[in-house]
N, C-alpha and C positions, 0 to 999 in steps of 0.2 A: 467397581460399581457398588452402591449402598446399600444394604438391608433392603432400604425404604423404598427404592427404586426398584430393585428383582421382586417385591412383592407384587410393588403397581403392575410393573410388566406381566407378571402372571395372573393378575386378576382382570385384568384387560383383556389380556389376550382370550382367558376363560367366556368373557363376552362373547364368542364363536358358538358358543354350547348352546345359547341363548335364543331358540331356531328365529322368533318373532324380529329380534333385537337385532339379531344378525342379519336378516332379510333386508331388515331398514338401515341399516350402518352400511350395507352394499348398495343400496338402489339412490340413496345420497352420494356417497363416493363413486360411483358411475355416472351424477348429475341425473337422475330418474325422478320421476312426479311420484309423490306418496299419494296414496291414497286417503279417503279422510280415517278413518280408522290410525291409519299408521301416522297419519302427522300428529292424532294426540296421542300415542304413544311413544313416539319419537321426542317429542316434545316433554313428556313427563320426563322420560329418559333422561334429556339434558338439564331440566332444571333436579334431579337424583345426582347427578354429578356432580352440580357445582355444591348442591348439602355437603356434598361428603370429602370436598374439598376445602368447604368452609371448617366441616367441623375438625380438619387433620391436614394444614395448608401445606404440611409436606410432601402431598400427595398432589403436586399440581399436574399430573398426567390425564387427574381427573377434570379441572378445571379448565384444560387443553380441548379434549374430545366434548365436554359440554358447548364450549365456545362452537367448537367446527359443526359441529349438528346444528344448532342455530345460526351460524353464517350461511353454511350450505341449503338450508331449508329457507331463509329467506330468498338469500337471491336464486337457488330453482324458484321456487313460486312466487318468487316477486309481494311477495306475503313481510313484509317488512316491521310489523309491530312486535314478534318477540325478539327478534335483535334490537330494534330501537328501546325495548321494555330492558334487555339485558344491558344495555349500555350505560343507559342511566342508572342501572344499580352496581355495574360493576368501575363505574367514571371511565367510560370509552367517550366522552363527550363528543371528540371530534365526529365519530358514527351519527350519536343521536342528531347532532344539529346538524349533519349535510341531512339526513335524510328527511328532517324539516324542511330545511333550505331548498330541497328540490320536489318539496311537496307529494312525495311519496304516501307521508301522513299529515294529518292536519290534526291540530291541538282540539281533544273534544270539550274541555272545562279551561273556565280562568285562571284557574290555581295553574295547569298545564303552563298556564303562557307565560305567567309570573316566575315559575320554576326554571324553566329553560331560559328566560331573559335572564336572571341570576345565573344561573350556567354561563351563560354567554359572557357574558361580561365578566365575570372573575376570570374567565380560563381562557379567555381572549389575551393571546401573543402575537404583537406585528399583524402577522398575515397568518397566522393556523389556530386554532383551539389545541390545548394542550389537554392528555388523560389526567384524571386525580394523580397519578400515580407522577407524573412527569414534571406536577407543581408541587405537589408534596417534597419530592427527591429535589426540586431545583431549592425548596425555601430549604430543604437540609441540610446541603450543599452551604446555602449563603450564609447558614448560621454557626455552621461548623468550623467553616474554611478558615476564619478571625483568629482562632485559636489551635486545629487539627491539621492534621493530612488529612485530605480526605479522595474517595474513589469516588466516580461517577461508571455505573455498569447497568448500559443499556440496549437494546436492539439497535442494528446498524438505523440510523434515520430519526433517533429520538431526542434530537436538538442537542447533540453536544456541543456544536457551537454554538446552539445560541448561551450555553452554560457557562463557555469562555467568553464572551463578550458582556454576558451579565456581571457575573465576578470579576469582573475589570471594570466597569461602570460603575458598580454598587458599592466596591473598597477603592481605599487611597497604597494603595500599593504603589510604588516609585519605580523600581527596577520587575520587570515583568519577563519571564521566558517561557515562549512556547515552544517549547520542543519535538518536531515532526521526525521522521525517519526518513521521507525517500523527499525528494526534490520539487518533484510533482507535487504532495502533498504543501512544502514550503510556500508554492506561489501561490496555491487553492485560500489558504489561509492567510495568507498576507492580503489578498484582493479581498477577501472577506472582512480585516481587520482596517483595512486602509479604506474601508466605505464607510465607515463607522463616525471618520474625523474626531477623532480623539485627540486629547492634546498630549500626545506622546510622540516622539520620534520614534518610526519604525525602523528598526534593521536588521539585515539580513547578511550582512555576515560582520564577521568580528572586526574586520578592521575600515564598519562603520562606526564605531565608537566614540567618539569624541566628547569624554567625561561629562557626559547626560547626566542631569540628574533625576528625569522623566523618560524613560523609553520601555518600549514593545520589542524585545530579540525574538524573531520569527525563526529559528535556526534549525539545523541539525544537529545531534549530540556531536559534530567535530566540531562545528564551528564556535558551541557555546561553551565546549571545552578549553578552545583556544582564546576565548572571550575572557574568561574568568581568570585564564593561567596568565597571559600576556597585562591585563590590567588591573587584574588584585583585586576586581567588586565581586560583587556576590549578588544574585536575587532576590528579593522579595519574595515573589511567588512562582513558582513551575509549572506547570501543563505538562503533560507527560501525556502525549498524543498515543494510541495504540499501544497502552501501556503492557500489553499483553506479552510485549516482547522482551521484557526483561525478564523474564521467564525462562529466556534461553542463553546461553552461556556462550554467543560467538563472541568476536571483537569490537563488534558495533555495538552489543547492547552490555558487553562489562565496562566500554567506554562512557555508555550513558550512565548504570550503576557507578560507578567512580565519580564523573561527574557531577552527582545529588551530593553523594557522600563530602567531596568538597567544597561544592555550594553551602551545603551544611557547619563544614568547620571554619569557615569563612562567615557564616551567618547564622546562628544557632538557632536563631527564632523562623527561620525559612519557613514557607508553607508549599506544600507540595498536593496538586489534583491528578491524581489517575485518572485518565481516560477510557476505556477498552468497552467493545461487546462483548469478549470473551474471555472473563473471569471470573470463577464462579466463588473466590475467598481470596477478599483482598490484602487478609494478611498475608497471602503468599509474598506480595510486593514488595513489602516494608524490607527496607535496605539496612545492611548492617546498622549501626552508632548512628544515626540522622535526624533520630528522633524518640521521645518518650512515650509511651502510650499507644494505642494502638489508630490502625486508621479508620476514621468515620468509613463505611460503606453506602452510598445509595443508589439502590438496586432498582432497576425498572424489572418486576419480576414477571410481567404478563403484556404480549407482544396483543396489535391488535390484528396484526396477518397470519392469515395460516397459510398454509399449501396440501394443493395433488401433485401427487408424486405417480409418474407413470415407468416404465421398464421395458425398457425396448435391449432383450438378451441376443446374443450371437446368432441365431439363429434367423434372426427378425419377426420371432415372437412376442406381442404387445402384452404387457399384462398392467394391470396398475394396481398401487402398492397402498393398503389400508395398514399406518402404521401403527394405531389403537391394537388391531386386534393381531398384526403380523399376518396378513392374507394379502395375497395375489390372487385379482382377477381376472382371467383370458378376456381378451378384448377381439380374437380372431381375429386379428389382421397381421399382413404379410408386408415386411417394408425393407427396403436398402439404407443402408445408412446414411446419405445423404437424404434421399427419397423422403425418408422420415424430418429429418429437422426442418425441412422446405413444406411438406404436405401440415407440420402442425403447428408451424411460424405463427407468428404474430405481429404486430408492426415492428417492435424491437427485441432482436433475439441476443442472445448473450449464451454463447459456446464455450464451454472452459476443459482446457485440456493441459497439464503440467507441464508439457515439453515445449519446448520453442517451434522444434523443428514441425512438430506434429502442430501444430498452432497454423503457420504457415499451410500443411497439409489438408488439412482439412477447410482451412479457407478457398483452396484450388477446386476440393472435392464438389462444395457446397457451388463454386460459381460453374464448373463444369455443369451441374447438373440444373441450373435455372434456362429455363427455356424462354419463358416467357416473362418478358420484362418491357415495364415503357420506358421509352428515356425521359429523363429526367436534367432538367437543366443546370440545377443544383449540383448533380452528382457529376454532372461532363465537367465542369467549373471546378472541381475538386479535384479531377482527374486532370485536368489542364495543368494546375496549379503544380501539381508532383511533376507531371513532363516537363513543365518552361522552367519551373522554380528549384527543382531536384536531379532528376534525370529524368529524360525517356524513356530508359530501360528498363524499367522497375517493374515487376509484377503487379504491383499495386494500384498502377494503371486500370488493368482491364479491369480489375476481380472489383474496383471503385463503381466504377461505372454500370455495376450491378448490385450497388448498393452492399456491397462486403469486403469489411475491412476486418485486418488482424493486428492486435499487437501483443508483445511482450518487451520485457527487459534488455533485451540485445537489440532496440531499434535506437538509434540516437535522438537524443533527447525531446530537441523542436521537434522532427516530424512525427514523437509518438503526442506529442500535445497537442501539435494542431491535429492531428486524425482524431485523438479523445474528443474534443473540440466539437469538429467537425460532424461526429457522429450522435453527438448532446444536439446538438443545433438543427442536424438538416434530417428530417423525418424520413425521407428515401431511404436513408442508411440503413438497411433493417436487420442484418448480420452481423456482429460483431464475436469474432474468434480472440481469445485471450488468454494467457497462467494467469500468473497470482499477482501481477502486476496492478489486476482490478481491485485485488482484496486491501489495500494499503490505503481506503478511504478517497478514493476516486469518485464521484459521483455520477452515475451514467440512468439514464431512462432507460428502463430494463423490464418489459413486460412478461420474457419469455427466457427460461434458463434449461441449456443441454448439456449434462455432464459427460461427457467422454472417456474422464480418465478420473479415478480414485485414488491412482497411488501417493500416497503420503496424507491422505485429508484423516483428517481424525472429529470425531462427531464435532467438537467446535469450529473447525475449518467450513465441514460441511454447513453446519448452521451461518455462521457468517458468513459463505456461499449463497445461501439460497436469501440472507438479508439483504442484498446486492438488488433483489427483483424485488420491482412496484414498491420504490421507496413511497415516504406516505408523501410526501408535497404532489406528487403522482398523481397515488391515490386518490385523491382527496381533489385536484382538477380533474377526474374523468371519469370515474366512475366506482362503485363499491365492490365491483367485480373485481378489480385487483387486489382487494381481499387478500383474497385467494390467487395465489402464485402457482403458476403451474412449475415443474419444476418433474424433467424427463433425463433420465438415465440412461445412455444410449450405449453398450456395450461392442465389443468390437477387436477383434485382433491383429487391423491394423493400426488404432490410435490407442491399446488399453494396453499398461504393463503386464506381465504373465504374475509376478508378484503379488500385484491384488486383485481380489476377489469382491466384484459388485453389489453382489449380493448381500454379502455381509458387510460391506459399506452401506446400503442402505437401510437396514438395520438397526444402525447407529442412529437412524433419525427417530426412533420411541426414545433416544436417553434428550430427559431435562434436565440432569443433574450432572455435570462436567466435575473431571477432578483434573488438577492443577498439577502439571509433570511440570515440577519448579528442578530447574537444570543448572541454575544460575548461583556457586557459592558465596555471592556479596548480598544474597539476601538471607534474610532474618532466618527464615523458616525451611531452610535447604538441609536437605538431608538425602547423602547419597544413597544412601538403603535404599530410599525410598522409589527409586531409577528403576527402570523396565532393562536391568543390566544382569550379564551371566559373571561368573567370579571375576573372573579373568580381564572382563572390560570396567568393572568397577575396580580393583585394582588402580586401572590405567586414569581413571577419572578422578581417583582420590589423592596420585602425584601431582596430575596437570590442575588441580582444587588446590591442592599449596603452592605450587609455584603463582597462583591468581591470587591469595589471601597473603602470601609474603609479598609479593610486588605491589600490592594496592597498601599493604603496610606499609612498606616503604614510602611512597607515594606520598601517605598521607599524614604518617610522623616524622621522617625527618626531611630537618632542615639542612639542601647540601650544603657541603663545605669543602668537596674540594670538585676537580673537577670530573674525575671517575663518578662522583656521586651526582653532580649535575647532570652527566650523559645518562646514566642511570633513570635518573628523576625523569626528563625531557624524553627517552624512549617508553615508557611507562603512560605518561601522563597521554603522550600520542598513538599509544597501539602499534608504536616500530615496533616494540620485542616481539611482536607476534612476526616477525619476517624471519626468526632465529633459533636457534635451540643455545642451551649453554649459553645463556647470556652473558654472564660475567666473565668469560673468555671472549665475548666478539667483543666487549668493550674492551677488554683490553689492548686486542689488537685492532681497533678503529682508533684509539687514540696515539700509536705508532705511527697509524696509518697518517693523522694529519701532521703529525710532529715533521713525516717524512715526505711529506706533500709537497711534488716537485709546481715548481711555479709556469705560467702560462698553460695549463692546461684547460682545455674545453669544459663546459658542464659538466656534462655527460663523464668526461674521464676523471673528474674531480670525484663523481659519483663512485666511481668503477674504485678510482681507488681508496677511496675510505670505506666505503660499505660491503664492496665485495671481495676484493681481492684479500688474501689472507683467512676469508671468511667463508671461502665458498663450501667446505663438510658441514658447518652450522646452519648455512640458508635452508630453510623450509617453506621458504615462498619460492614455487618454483615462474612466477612471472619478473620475481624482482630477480634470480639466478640466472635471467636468460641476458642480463645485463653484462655477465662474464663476455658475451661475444661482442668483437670488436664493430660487427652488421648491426648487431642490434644497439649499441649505444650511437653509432650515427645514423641510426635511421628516428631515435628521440631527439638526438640533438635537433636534428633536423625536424620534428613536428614541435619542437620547443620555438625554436628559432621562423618558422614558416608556419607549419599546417596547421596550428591552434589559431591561427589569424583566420582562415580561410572560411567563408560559408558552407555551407552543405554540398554543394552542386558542386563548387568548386573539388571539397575533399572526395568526392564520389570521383569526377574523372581524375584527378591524384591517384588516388587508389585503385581503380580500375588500371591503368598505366602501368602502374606498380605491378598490378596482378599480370597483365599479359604479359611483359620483361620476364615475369618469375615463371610464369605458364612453359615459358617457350626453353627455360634452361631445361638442361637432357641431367643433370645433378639437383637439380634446387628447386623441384617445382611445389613442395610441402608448404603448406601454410598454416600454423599455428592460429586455430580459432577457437578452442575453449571445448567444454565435453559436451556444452547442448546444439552443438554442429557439428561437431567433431565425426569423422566419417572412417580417420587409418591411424595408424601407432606410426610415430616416427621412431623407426630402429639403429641411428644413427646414434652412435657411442657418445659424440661430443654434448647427447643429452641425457644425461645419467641422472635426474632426478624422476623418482618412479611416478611421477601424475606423467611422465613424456607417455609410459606404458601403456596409459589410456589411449584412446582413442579422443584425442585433441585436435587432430591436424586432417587436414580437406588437400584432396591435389586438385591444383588448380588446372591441370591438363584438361584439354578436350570438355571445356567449361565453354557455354554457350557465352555472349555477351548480354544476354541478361543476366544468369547466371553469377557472372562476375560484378555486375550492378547490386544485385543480391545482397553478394558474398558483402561485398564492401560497407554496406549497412552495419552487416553486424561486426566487420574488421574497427568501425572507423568507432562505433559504441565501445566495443573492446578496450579502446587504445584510449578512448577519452575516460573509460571507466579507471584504468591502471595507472594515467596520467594524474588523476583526479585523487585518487583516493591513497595512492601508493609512491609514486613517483615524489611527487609535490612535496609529501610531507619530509624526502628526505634533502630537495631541496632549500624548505622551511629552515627545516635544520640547519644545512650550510648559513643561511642566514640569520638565524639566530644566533649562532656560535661564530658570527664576523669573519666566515670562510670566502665567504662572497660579498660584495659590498652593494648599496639596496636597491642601483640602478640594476645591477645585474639579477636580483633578486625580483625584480618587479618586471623586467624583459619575458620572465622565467614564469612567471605565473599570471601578469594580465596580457602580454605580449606586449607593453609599451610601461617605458619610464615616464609618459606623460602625467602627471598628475590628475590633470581632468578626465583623461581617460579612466585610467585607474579608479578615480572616483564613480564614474560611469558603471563599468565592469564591476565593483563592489556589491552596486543594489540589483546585480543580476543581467544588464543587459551585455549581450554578445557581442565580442571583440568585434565581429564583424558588423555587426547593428553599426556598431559604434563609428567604424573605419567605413562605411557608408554616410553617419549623417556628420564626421568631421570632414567629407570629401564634397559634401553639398554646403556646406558652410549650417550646420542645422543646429551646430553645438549651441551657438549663442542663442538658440531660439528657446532652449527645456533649461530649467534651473529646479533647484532641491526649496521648498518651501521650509518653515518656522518647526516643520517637522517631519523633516529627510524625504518627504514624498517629492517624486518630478511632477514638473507641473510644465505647458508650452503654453505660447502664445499663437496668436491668429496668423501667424506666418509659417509656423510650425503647421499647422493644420492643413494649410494650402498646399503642404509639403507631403506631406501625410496622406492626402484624398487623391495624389497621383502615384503612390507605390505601388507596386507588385503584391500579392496578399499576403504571403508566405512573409513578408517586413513589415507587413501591417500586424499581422497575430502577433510579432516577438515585441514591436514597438506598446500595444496595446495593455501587455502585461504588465508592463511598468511603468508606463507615463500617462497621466490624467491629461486626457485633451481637452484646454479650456471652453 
């Protein structure tokens, strides 16, 4: 923490001593009527804070508690002229003109009218008014960008896309990539970019390509990795979506680092935008060699939302949390944990708890405890939709039709998008239970947020947490009370790790000043010192930093030449070697292994023996290890060959099937599901890599048949995750290196050597989509337009307005219906 920061914090907090000051900074933060005496004191107060922020803007703590005293004093008393008076001097424009707009105040002079008409019109965007602060940083951006890297860092909701659609209009940039993290995110911004009708071809994975000399790559860092590697272009410009992640040193984001880094030496004049809410110094970003100079920053430094913050502790004692001064105020109320998040709802609540499992829990806890509920037509139609269209069994059923839903990361893909979906869309919904699957730039209507669980959040988590409620599009259609974000801390020892500590988690919310834990050795400004590490674990982080800085060398100076250095090169560039230890010994003996590659063997054993066998002391993935067993490579063979084909419903009763067979065995009834389901240790010797030690494995005995409905949600997510992300890539491989030949190669990963299909399956839509509208004859009705968008005709449509819903959402995503 800063100097400049432990001082504000003490001189705020000193504001307690203040008996006047203090009186009135509690009777606001409880939502209490001043009296008049106290409102011009109150009032003096905040305009004292914002002086002394002006005169020392490093002191925005002050600028903070100024704001909330006049937001909180307006809308209590409905008293709206010194927030409309502070808006216009601080460029809150969008504030000043709703609270014209809805006639709150009326213009008392001409000059008044003439000044707000000029307001208006310069900071009129599309559909919102934008702050000083949001047109200033965008003309910074446009100006910069021609020549710099540059960052864009703002509160969640402060037009980053409109930032990427602008700097795609406003320059002639040729080759364009946006680069997203999670999948979810991929389609959110391809719909967004694909409304736009630009004359680019969009694509969305790499082997759309078809040497363009105009295109949008919507991608993930695999796909844009394999984009660059396979066809030798390079970009123009980058997006660097949630850039905050390169900050962290797993395999997905030294993948994305690597890949800037050869974007770069491929294109030396690149231009690269940082994205993020949460970085507080964007030279931490700046990647090794990629570029000269440092990166432009512009910073949105002043949010126009605040929050209360309330604390509902183990006991079910209310207090609420004044974080200016560090005080808790008893609210004397007595509440149960569910009791609680139900009596202080709001039309849209948003629950966040890190565990899967507890996600799930507490969505049961919350519908158990609603008593009273009307039905709702919407929401039985939604719950129909999971029965006909998914399964019967499912919990999700009932806990729907009471307006609460749950997701996280272990649900398979379609149904976690239609229920986001579903939950944006149909106003009934009024619970939504989640991890951090929300924080990835999701866009959800969020009036109300319940923390649950702390462990792992750190003050930026928390803040881009509580940005998640009353985004401004919101705001801004409903009312100015969402402002102010409530935002309740619900304690608990059945959903709270024993680990952390709530209190001092919320604590963290007085820091404005975040520091940068840069973990990641391919940027500029890394330094292991600088690590919340004891000897002994820096040590261990300063070998596994060379073996990342000699491998991206490699990588990125030489040119192979023979074939040891191509496998080299080609594990590197794809993130294998992270499946290994001692790599230069598994390459050695993988290229035995193909020399000695007996013919007619299955996938699967083609697999087993090039990559594992001989190899099994060096594997360190222990999911791609489990490939040693003879069950588990014909149980992929078999989801290669069949179950990637099947729809959802389909794979749920597969899977279920599968679980009662394995239920009923009196030896085998253990099921490998990962550590955030995970319930027993499998102590069985033929699993000797220590993650078996954990707690991974569920028995499936004396499992309800909902239960096993359940179960198979997050089996069949599992398996598509490992297929996806692990599997694939070493089939890739066989096929790159002419192991396999590219019918088999394409059975392998779109499930059809059809062409058109394949084409199909590229821009995203499911095999099974697919193998429904080639069985209706529907193919010849959708065709790819002048710029790779699907596009149908009038017979398409007619086709389309009698499906099932659940084919309508997946078909909607990606084809424009004429």
């Amino acid at each position: 923490m800063s100097k400049i920061q432990t001082k504000e914090k003490q001189q705020l907090s000193s504001l307690k001593n203040n008996e006047i000051l203090n009186k009135c900074l509690k009777k606001i933060t409880l939502n209490q009527r001043l009296n008049s005496d106290e409102i011009t004191y109150i009032l003096s107060a905040a305009i004292i804070f914002f002086r002394y922020y002006n005169h020392d803007k490093r002191y925005k703590g002050y600028f903070n508690i100024g704001y909330y005293i006049i937001l909180k004093y307006s809308i209590i008393h409905k008293d709206y002229k010194p927030l409309y008076d502070i808006s216009l001097q601080i460029g809150f424009y969008p504030i000043s003109n709703y609270i014209l707009s809805k006639e709150y105040l009326i213009e008392s002079f001409i000059n008044e009218r003439i000044i707000n008409k000029m307001i208006y019109e310069k900071y009129k965007k599309e559909n919102y008014i934008e702050t000083i602060e949001q047109s200033n940083r965008s003309l910074e951006i446009f100006e910069n960008i021609k020549e710099h890297d540059s960052a864009y860092i703002a509160p969640t909701s402060y037009g980053k896309s409109s930032i990427i659609k602008d700097v795609i209009i406003k320059n002639s940039f040729h080759k364009i990539g946006i680069i997203v993290p999670t999948k979810s995110l991929l389609i959110q911004t391809y719909n967004d970019i694909r409304k736009l009708n630009l004359n680019y071809k969009l694509i969305l994975h790499d082997e759309m390509y078809n040497n363009e000399e105009r295109f949008i790559g919507i991608l993930t860092q695999e796909r844009a990795n394999r984009l660059i590697n396979k066809m030798g272009l390079s970009f123009d410009i980058l997006f660097i979506d949630e850039a905050h992640n390169l900050l962290k040193s797993d395999a997905r984001n030294l993948l994305l680092s690597r890949f800037i880094m050869l974007n770069h030496k491929y294109n030396n004049n690149q231009r690269v935008l940082y994205l993020s809410p949460l970085v507080s110094d964007s030279s931490q970003l700046k990647i090794k060699n990629t570029s000269e100079g440092k990166i432009y920053e512009s910073t949105i430094n002043h949010n126009m939302k605040a929050f209360d913050v309330y604390y509902l502790d183990k006991r079910g004692k209310l207090k609420k949390y004044n974080k200016f001064t560090d005080d808790y105020y008893n609210l004397k109320m007595d509440f149960e944990f569910a009791e609680y998040i139900i009596n202080k709802s709001n039309n849209k609540n948003f629950i966040y708890n890190y565990r899967p499992k507890f996600v799930e829990r507490i969505a049961h806890k919350i519908y158990s405890s609603i008593d009273d509920f009307d039905e709702s037509e919407e929401l039985n139609k939604i719950a129909k939709v999971i029965s006909d269209e998914i399964n019967g069994d499912l919990d999700l059923i009932n806990l729907v039709k009471k307006g609460v839903l749950y997701l996280h990361g272990k649900l398979p893909n379609i149904l976690k998008e239609y229920l986001e979906n579903a939950f944006k869309e149909i106003k009934e919904f009024r619970y939504l239970v989640a991890n951090s699957v929300i924080l990835e730039g999701v866009n959800f209507p969020i009036d109300n947020l319940y923390i649950t669980s702390t462990f792992g959040l750190s003050s930026k988590d928390l803040n881009n947490l509580i940005g998640r409620v009353n985004r401004l599009n919101y705001v801004f259609s409903h009312s100015l009370k969402r402002l102010l974000s409530k935002v309740h801390f619900v304690d608990s020892d059945d959903f709270t790790d024993s680990r952390s500590n709530m209190v001092n988690k919320i604590k963290l919310l007085r820091e404005h000043i975040f520091i940068d834990e840069n973990k990641n050795p391919l940027l500029e400004n890394y330094d292991v010192e600088n690590l919340k590490l004891n000897k002994q674990e820096k040590e261990k982080k300063k070998i596994k930093d060379l073996l990342i800085i000699e491998s991206t060398n490699f990588l990125l100076n030489v040119n192979p030449e023979n074939f040891e250095e191509r496998i080299t090169h080609y594990f590197i560039e794809n993130s294998i070697d992270d499946f290994y230890k001692e790599i230069d010994k598994v390459i050695q003996s993988i290229i035995k292994n193909i020399n000695n590659l007996p013919r007619g063997s299955n996938l699967l054993d083609i697999i087993y023996k090039i990559f594992i066998e001989n190899n099994e002391p060096n594997i360190t993935d222990y999911e791609v290890e489990r490939l040693k067993n003879s069950q588990a490579r014909k149980y992929y063979q078999n989801y290669i060959d069949t179950f990637q084909l099947l729809g959802l419903k389909e794979k749920i009763i597969s899977t279920v099937k599968y679980f009662e067979t394995k239920a009923s065995s009196s030896s085998d009834s253990l099921l490998f599901i990962g550590s955030s389901f995970g319930e027993e240790i499998n102590t069985s010797k033929k699993y000797n890599n220590p993650e078996y030690l954990n707690k991974v494995y569920i028995n499936l005995k004396n499992k309800s048949r909902q239960e096993l409905s359940n179960i198979s949600l997050i089996k069949i997510k599992l398996e598509e995750d490992f297929v996806s992300f692990k599997l694939k890539k070493l089939i890739t491989f066989l096929y790159d290196f002419q192991i396999i030949d590219v019918n088999a190669y394409y059975r392998a990963i779109y499930g059809s050597d059809d062409r058109e299909i394949i084409d199909l399956t590229r821009i995203g839509l499911n095999p099974n989509v697919i193998r429904i509208l080639k069985n209706n004859n529907q193919i010849k009705n959708i065709s790819f337009d002048d710029n790779g968008n699907l596009t149908s005709n009038d017979e398409f449509i007619k086709f389309f307005n009698v499906q099932p819903e659940l084919l309508k959402f997946e078909i909607n995503k990606y084809i424009s219906l004429a």
